[in-house]
Backbone bond lengths (Angstrom), bond angles and torsions (degrees), N, CA, C in turn:
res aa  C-N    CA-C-N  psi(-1)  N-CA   C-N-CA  omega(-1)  CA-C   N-CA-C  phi
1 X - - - 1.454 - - 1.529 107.56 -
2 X 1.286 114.43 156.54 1.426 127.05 -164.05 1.865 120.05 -127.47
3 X 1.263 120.86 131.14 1.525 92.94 -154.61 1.823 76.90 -90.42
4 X 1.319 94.08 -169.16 1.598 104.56 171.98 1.065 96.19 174.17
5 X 1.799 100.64 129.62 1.351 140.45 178.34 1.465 116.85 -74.09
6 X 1.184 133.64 153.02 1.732 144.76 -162.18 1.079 117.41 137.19
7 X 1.538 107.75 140.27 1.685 133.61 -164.79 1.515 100.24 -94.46
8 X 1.335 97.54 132.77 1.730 109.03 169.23 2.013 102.18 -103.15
9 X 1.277 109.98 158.60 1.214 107.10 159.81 1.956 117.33 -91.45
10 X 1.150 110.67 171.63 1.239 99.43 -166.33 1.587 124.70 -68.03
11 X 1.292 102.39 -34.65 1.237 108.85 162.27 2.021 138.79 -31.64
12 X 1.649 79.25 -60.52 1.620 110.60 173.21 1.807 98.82 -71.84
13 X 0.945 137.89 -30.99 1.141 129.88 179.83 1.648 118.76 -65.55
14 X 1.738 98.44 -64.85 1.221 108.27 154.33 1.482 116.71 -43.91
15 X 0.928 159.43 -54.93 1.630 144.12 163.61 1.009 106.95 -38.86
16 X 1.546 131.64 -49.17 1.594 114.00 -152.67 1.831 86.26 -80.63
17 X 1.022 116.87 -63.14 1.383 128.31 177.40 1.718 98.20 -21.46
18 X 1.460 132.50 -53.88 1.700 120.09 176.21 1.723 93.79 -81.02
19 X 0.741 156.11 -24.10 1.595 136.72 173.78 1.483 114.46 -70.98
20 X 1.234 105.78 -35.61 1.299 96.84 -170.95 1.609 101.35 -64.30
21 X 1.673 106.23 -52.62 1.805 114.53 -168.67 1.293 105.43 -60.71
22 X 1.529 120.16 -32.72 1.572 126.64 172.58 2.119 108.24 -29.11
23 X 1.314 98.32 -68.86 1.590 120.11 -162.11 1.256 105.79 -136.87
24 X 1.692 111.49 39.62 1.705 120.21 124.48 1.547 101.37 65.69
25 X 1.219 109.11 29.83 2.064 117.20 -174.99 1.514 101.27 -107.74
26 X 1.176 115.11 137.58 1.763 104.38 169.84 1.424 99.90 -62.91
27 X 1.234 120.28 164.95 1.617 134.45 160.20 1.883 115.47 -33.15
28 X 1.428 81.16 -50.02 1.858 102.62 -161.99 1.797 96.84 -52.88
29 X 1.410 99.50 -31.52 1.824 101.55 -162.31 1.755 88.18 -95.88
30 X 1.097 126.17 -43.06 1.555 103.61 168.73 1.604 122.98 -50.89
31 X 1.076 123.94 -47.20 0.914 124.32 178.54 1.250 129.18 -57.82
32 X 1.824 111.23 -19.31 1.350 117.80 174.32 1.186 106.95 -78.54
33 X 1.094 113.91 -47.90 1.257 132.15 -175.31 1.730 130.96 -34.45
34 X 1.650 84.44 -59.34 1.500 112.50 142.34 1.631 148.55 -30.75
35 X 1.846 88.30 -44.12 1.695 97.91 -171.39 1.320 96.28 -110.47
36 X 1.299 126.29 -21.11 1.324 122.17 154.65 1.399 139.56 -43.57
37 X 1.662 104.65 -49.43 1.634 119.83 146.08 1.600 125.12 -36.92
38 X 1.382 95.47 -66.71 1.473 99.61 166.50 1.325 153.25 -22.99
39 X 1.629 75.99 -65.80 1.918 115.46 161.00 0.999 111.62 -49.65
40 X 1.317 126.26 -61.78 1.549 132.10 -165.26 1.833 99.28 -90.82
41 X 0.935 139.23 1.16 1.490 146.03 141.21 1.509 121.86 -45.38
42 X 1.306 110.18 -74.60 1.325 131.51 156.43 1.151 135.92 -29.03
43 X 1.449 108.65 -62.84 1.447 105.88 164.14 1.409 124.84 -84.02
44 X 1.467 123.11 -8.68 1.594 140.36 148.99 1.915 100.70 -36.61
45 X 1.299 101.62 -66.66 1.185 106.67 -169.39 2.108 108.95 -88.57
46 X 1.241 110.17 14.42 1.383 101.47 167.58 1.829 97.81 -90.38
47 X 1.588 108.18 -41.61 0.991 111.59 -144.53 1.806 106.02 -86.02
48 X 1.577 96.08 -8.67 1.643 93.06 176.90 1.666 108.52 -96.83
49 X 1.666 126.12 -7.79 1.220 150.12 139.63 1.212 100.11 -27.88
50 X 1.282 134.61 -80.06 1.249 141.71 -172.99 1.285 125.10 -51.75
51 X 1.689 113.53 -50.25 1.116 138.97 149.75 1.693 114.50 -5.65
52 X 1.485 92.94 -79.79 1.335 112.31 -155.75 1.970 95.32 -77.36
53 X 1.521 119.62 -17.70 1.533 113.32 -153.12 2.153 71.98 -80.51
54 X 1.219 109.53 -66.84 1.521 101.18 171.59 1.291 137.36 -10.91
55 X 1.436 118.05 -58.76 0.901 149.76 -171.40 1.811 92.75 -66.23
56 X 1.380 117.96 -73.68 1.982 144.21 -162.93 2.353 81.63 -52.84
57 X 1.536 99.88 -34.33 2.128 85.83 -168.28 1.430 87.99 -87.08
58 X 1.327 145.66 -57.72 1.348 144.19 -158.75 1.892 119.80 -115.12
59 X 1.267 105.63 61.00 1.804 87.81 -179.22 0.719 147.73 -75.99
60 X 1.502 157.19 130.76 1.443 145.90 -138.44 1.730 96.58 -94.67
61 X 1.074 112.75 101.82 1.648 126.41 -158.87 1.765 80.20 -89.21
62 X 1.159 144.21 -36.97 1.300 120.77 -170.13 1.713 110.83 -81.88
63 X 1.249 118.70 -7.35 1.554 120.93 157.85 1.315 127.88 -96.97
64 X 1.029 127.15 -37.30 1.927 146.41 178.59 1.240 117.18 -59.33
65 X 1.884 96.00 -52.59 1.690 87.23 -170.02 1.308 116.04 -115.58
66 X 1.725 103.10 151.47 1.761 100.43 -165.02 1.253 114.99 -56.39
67 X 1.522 128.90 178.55 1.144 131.98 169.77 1.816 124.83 66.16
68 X 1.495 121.17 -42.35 1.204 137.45 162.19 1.719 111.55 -24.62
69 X 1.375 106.98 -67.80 1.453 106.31 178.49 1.661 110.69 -146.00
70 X 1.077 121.35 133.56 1.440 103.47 -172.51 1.541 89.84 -105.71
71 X 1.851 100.43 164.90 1.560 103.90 -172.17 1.533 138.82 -59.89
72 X 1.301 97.52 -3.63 1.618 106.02 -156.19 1.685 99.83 -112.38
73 X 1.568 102.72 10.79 1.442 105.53 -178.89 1.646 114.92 -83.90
């Protein structure tokens, strides 16, 4: 594990400072906790980005669009 340095404003401090005392976590594990969310946010949304740019060059016209094929065919 790796420490790493960075300024909160006071505000944001004070929050983490009631979350942490909220559910009894040091700071250090909120904060992972936190950027972990994030993390996996991000690339949620890189990867449905991609998704859809795929999707916008090649679309599967026999699922997407109405009328084309209905399901029970």
């Amino acid at each position: 594990m790796k420490t790493v340095r960075f300024t909160l404003d006071d505000d944001l401090l004070g929050a983490l400072n009631e979350a942490a005392t909220d559910g009894q976590e040091p700071r250090g594990a909120v904060i992972r906790t936190a950027l972990r969310a994030e993390v996996k946010r991000r690339r949620n949304a890189k990867l449905e980005e991609t998704h859809r740019r795929s999707f916008q060059a090649q679309p599967d016209v026999e699922v997407w669009q109405p009328g084309v094929r209905a399901w029970d065919d």
